[in-house]
N, C-alpha and C positions, 0 to 999 in steps of 0.2 A: 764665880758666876758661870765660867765655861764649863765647871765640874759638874753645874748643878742643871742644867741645859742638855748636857750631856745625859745626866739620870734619867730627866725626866725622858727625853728621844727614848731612850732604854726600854723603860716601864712603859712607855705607849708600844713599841715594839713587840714586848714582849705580851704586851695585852692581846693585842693583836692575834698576835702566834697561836697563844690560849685559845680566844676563840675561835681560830680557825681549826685546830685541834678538837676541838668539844665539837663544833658542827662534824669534821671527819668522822667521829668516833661514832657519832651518834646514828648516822649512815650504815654506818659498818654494824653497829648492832641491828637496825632494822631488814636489814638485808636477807637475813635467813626466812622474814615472813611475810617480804613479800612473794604474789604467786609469779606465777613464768609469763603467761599470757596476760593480755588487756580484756578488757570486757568484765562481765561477770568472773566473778573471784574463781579461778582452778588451773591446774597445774598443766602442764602439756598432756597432748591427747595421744592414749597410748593402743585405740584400737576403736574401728568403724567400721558396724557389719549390718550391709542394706542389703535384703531380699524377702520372700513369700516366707511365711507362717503358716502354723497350725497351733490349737489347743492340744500342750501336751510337751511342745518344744523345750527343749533346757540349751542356753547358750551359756556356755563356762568359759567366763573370761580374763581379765587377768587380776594379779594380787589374789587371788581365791576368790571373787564374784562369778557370781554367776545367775543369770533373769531366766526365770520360769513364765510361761505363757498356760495360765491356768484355767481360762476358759475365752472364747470367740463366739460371740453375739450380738445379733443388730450391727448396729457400727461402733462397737468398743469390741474392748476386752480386759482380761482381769490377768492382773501377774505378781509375782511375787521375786524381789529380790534377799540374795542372800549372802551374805560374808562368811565364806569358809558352811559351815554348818548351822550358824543361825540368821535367823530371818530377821530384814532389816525393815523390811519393806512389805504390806499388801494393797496395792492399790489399782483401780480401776481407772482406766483411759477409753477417752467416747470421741465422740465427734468427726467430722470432715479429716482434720489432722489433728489427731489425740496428741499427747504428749504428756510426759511426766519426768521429772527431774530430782534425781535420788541425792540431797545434801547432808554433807558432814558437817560439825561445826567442831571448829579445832583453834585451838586458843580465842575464842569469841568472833573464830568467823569462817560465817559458811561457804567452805568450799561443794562447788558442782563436782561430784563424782560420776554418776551414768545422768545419761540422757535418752528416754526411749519416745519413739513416736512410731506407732502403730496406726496405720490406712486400713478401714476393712470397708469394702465393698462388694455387695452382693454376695457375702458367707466368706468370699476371701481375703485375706488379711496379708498385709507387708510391712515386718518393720525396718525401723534401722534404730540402731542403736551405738552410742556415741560412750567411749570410754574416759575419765582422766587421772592422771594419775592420784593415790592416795596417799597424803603425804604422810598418815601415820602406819602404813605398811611397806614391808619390803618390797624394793621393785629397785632391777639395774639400773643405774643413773643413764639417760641418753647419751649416743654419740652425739649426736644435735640436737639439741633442744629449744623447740617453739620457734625457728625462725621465717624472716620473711627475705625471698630472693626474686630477681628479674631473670630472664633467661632469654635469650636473643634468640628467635626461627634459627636451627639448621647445628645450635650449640650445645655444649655439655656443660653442667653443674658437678663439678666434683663434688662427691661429698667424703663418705669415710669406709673405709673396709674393703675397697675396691671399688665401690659402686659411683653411677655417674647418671644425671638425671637430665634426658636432653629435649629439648623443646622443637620435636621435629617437624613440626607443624604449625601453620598460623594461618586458617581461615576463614572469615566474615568472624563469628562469636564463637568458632569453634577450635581447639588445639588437640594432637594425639603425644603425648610426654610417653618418652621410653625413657625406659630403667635399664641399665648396665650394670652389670657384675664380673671384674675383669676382661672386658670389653666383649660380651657374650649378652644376649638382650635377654630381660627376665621378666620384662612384663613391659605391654605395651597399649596403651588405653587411652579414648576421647575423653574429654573434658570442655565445657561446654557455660556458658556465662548464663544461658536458659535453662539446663539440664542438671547432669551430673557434675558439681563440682570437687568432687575428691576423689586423691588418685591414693591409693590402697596397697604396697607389697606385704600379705603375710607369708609365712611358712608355718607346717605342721613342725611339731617335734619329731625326727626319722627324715627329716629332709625334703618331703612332699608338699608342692607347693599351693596355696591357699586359694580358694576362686570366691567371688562374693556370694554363692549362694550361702545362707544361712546355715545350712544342714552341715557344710563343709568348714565352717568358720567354727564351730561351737571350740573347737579347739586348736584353735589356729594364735601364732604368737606375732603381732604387726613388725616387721622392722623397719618401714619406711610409710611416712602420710602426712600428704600435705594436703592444702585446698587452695582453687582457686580463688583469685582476688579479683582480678581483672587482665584483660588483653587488650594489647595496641598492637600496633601497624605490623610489626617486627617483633614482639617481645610478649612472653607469657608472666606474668608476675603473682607467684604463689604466695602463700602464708601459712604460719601454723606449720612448717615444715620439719620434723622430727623424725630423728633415724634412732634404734636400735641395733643392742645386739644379737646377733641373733640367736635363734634357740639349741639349748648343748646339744651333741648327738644320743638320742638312745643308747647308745652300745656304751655308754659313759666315756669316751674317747674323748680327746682334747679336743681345745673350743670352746666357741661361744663367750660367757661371760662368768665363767665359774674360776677362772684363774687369779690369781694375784692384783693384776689389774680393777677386777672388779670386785676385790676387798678393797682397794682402794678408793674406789668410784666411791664404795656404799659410806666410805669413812669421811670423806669430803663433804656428802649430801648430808652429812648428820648435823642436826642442829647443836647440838654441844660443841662439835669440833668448830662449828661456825661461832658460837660465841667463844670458845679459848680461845681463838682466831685473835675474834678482833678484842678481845682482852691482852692480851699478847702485845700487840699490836700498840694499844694505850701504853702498856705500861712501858714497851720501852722510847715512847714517844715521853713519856711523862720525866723518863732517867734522863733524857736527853734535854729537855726545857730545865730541869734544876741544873744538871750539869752546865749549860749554860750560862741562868744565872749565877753561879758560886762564880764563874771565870768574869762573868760582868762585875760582880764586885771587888774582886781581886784588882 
C-alpha cells in the first residue's frame, strides 16, 4: 500500500515537472520572435534625423536604406525608398502631417522598418524620419537595446563604452540631458514634454560628429537614442533608450564593432543559434527527467 502511494506521489510529481518543462521550452522557442519594443511590432530604433528638405535630397541610412525625396508640391511630396539598389517603395505623403510607414513582413508579421513624415508649408518642407532595425539584414547587435530608465536632476546614467547620460536639468516641462564620453561632454540638448522629445548622439565614419540637420545626417551612424516619456519633480524618465557601437575608423584601424566581439554579438542575434539554444537546452532537460525516472524505479 505504501509502495503504491509512493508511485502514484511519483508520477504526479513527475507530471508536473513535464509540464512545467513543456511550458519553459515553449518560451524559449518563441523567444527569437518576439520584437524588442511594445507597441506596434519593430525592433529597436537605430536612427532619427529631423530637419528642412528639398526635392532631390537622398538620406542614406542604415542596413543599406536609404529615402529619396523626389519631388515637393502643395502640401505633400513624392519619395521613394530603397534597399541597397532596389526600390522598395514609391509613395506620396500629403497633408498637415503626412506620414508614411515602410513595412516588412517576416515570418507572417509585419515589422515597421522607416517611418517618414514630411511638413511642407508654404514651398518648405521638414521631415523626420524614424529608423528600426531589420531583422532580416545585417546590423551590430546593440550595447543597449530598447530600454526604459529614470534619471534623478543633477545624476549620471552609466551606460557602456565610457559614456554617461546625466539629467542636468529639471524645469516646469522642460529638461537639458548631457552625454559623457570618458568624462568629457559630447553632446548636450533640451528636451521638452511639449517640444522636442528625442535626444540624438550620431557620428560620421572619420570621426566627425553628427548635427540634426538633414544634409549632415545623410551619412551619419546613431550610437545613442532615447525619447522622452515624461518628467517629475526630480527626475527625467526616458524610454526606447539604445546605445551602439560606434562606427570603425576610415584609416581601417582598430575599433568599433568589426572585432571578435562583434562576430559574436552577430552569432548570438541569429535565429538558429537561438533555436539550437533552446533545443540544447530541451534535450538535456529531457536526459535529465528519464534519468530520474530509471533512479525512481530502481
Amino acid at each position: 500500500m505504501n509502495t503504491s502511494i509512493l508511485r502514484t506521489i511519483g508520477i504526479v510529481r513527475t507530471t508536473c515537472i513535464l509540464r512545467i518543462i513543456g511550458i519553459a521550452c515553449i518560451t524559449l522557442a518563441l523567444l527569437p520572435i518576439l520584437p524588442t519594443c511594445a507597441g506596434d511590432v519593430h525592433e529597436a530604433t537605430i536612427g532619427y534625423f529631423e530637419g528642412g528638405a528639398e526635392a532631390g535630397d537622398v538620406f542614406y541610412l542604415e542596413q543599406g536604406y536609404r529615402l529619396v525625396i523626389n519631388e515637393i508640391s502643395g502640401d505633400g511630396a513624392r519619395i521613394s525608398i530603397f534597399d541597397h539598389e532596389n526600390e522598395v517603395t514609391n509613395a506620396s505623403i500629403s497633408g498637415v502631417s503626412g506620414d508614411y510607414t515602410f513595412e516588412k513582413r517576416i515570418d507572417g508579421i509585419d515589422y515597421t522598418i522607416l517611418r517618414a513624415t514630411i511638413n511642407v508649408t508654404g514651398g518648405a518642407a521638414r521631415v523626420a524620419i524614424e529608423q528600426h532595425i531589420d531583422p532580416e539584414a545585417a546590423f551590430d547587435y546593440p550595447l543597449i537595446g530598447c530600454i526604459s530608465v529614470s534619471i534623478r536632476e543633477g545624476e549620471r546614467e552609466p551606460l557602456k563604452a565610457g559614456y554617461e547620460l546625466e539629467a542636468t536639468s529639471v524645469i516646469d516641462n522642460n529638461t537639458i540631458l548631457t552625454l559623457y564620453k570618458n568624462d568629457k561632454i559630447v553632446k548636450q540638448e533640451k528636451l521638452s514634454e511639449d517640444g522636442n522629445r528625442r535626444f540624438v548622439y550620431a557620428k560620421r565614419v572619420g570621426g566627425r560628429e553628427d548635427t540634426r540637420s538633414t544634409r549632415s545626417a545623410c551619412s551619419a551612424h546613431t550610437v545613442l537614442i532615447a525619447k522622452l516619456d515624461r518628467l517629475s519633480a526630480d527626475s527625467v524618465h526616458l524610454i526606447e533608450l539604445s546605445q551602439f557601437e560606434e562606427p570603425e575608423p576610415t584609416d581601417g584601424g582598430s575599433g568599433g564593432s568589426g572585432g571578435g566581439d562583434g562576430w559574436n554579438n552577430k552569432l548570438a542575434e541569429s535565429d538558429w543559434f537561438r533555436y539550437l539554444l533552446s533545443a540544447s537546452v530541451f534535450a538535456g532537460m529531457l536526459a535529465l527527467i528519464i534519468f530520474s525516472l530509471r533512479q525512481m524505479r530502481r
